[in-house]
N, C-alpha and C positions, 0 to 999 in steps of 0.2 A: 398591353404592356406585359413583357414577360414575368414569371415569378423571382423572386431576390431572397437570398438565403436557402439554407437546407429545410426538410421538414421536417416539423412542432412535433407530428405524430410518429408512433409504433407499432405497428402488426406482433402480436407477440410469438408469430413462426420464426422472423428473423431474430427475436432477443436473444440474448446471449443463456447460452443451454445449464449455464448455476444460478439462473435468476427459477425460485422457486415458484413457477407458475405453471399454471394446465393451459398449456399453447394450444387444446381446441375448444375450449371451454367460454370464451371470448375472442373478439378479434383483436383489440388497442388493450395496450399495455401503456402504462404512463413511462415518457420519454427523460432518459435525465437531461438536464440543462448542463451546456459545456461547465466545464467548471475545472476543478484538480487533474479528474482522472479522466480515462477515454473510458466510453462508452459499453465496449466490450469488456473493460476491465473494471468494474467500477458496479455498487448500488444506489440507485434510487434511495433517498430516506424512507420515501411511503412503503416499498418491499421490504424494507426492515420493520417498521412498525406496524403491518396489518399481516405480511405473508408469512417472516420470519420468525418477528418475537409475539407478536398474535395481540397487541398492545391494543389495536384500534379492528374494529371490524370492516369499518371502509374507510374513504379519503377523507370522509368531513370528520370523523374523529381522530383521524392521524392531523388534520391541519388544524384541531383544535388544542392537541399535546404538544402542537410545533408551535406556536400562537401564545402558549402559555409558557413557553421559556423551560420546557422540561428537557430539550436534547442537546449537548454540547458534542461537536465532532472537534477533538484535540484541542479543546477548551474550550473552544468559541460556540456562543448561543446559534443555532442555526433554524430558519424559520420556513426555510421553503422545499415540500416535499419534494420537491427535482432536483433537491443539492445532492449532488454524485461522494461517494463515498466509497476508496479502494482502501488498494494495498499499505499494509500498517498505521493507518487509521484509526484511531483511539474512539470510542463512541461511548460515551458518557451517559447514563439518564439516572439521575441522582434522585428522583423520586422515588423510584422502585429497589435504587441502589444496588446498582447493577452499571461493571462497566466490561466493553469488548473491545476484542481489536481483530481487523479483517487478517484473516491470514490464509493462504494458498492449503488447500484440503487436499488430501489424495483422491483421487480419480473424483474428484466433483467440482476443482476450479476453485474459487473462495467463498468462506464463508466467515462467521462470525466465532470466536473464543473469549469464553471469559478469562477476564484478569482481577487481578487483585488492586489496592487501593493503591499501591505504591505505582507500578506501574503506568496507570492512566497518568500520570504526571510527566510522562516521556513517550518518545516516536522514535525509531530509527528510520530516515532517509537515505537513498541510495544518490551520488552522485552522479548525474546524466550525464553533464558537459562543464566545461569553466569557460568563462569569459572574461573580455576587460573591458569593462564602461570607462565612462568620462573621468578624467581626471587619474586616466592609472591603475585603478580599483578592479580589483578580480574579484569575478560575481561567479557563484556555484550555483549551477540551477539542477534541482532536485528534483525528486520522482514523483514528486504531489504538486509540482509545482511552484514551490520556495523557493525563493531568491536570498541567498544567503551573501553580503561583502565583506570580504576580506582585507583589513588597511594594516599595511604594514605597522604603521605606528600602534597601532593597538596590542598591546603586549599579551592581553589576555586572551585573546586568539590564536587558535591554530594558524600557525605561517602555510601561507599558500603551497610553498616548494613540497611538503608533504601531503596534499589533499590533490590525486589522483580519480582520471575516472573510474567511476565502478565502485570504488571507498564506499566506506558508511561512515554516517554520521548520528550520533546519540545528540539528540536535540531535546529540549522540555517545553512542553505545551503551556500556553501558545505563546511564550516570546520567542522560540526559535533559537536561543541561546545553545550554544555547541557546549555539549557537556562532555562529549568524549571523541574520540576517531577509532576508525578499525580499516585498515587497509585488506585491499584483496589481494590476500595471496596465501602461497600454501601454509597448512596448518592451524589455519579458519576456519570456524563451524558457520555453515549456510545452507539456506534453502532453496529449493528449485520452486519458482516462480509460474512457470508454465511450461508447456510442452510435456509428453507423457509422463516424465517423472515428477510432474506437479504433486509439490507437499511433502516430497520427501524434503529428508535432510541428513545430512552428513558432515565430516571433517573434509574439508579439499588437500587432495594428496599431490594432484599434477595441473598443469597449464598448460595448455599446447599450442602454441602461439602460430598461425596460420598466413599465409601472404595474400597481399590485393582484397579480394572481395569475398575470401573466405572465413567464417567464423572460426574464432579461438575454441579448442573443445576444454573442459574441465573436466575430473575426474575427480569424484567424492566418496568415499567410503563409512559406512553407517554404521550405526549401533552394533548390526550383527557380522560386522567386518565384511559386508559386501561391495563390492564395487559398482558404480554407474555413472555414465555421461550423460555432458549437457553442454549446447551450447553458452557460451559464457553472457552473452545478454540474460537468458535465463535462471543466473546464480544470484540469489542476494545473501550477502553476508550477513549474521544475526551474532555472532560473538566470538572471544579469543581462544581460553580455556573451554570455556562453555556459552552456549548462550544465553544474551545477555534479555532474553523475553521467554514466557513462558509459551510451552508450545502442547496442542492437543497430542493426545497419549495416542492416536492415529499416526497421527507424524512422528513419534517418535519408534513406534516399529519398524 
C-alpha cells in the first residue's frame, strides 16, 4: 500500500534560510505542523524557544514551558512545539514578561520584535480574499488564516462595500473584533513583505495597475526620500499618518 499524506520529517538543507539553524551540524530539523501560516513563511514554536530566545536548551524543556501554559501566540495558550507562527504574530510569554511580534527584517526574512504591553493586545491582518457563505454573509479570509463575517445588520461593523482586497484590518487578540480599517492605497505607510526589498518600509506614492497575468507594481518612498518597487502581493499596509505598530530601528533606515 502506497504511502498517504506528505512527510512528518525535515532535512534542515531545505529549511527555510531565516530559520536560525547550522544546516550541517545535524540532518532533521523539527517540521511545523500545517496550521496559520506556510511553512516557508512561518516559525516553529521550539525555534523560538531553544534557538532564538535561548529559553529551553532542548525539546524536552521547550515542551515542558509549553505544558506549563507559559506561551500565548495572539492570546491563545498554545501547547505544541509545531504550532507555526508567522507574519504579525503577537507572541506573548508573560513569565519572563516579555512580548514580540514577527515582522519582516531586512536582508534576513522574519524575525522576532519586541513590543510593549499595549500592543500585544492587537494584530493587524491583511485581507486575502471575500467570500459569501450560506445565508448571504460575506466572509473575509485573512492572512493567518481568520475567518472574519460580515452581517449587514450588525451596525457595529465595518460594511462590507468598503473592505477591499489587500486592506488591513486592526483586530484585538484573540476575539478578532475589528477595531479599525486601513485601505490600500496611496498615501499609506507599509511594508514590504518579501522579495529583496524585505523589511523595508515606506509611504506608497504610486500603483500601477497591470492587465491579465501581470503583477500590479507599487512604488514607496522612505524615510530618506528614496524610492523603490514591489510587487503588490508583497506590500502590507501597517498605518495612515504613521504606523500604527512599532517597528525595529533597521527597518526604519
Amino acid at each position: 500500500m502506497g504511502k498517504k499524506g506528505g512527510s512528518k520529517h525535515l532535512k534542515r538543507l531545505p529549511a527555510p534560510t531565516f530559520w536560525p539553524i547550522r544546516k550541517k551540524e545535524f540532518k532533521w530539523v523539527i517540521k511545523p505542523k500545517p496550521g496559520p501560516h506556510m511553512k516557508d513563511r512561518s516559525f516553529p514554536l521550539l525555534l523560538i524557544l531553544r534557538e532564538i530566545l535561548g529559553l529551553a536548551k532542548n525539546r524536552k524543556e521547550a515542551k515542558r514551558i509549553l505544558s506549563e501554559n507559559h506561551v500565548k501566540i495572539d492570546g491563545i495558550i498554545r501547547k505544541k512545539d509545531t504550532f507555526s507562527i508567522g507574519l504579525m504574530d503577537v507572541l506573548d510569554i508573560p513569565i519572563i514578561k516579555k512580548s514580540y511580534r514577527i515582522l519582516p527584517m531586512r536582508r534576513r526574512g522574519l524575525g522576532l520584535h519586541v513590543i510593549d504591553g499595549e500592543e500585544k493586545d492587537f494584530k493587524l491582518c491583511k485581507i486575502m480574499n471575500k467570500t459569501v457563505v450560506k445565508g448571504g454573509i460575506s466572509q473575509l479570509n485573512l492572512h493567518d488564516g481568520r475567518n472574519i463575517l460580515l452581517r449587514k445588520s450588525d451596525p457595529e461593523k465595518i460594511t462590507e462595500d468598503i473592505l477591499k482586497t489587500h486592506d488591513v484590518l486592526k483586530i484585538d487578540v484573540p476575539d478578532s473584533q475589528i477595531l479599525d480599517h486601513l485601505s490600500f492605497d496611496v498615501g499609506v505607510f507599509a511594508i514590504v513583505e518579501n522579495g529583496k526589498n524585505i523589511g523595508r518600509w515606506g509611504e506608497i506614492i504610486d500603483i500601477e495597475k497591470k492587465e491579465a497575468l501581470r503583477p500590479s507594481i507599487v512604488t514607496l518612498k522612505d524615510s530618506n526620500d528614496d524610492q523603490f518597487k514591489t510587487i503588490l502581493d508583497y506590500v502590507f499596509p501597517v498605518g495612515k499618518t504613521e504606523p500604527w505598530i512599532s517597528l525595529p530601528e533597521e527597518i526604519k533606515q
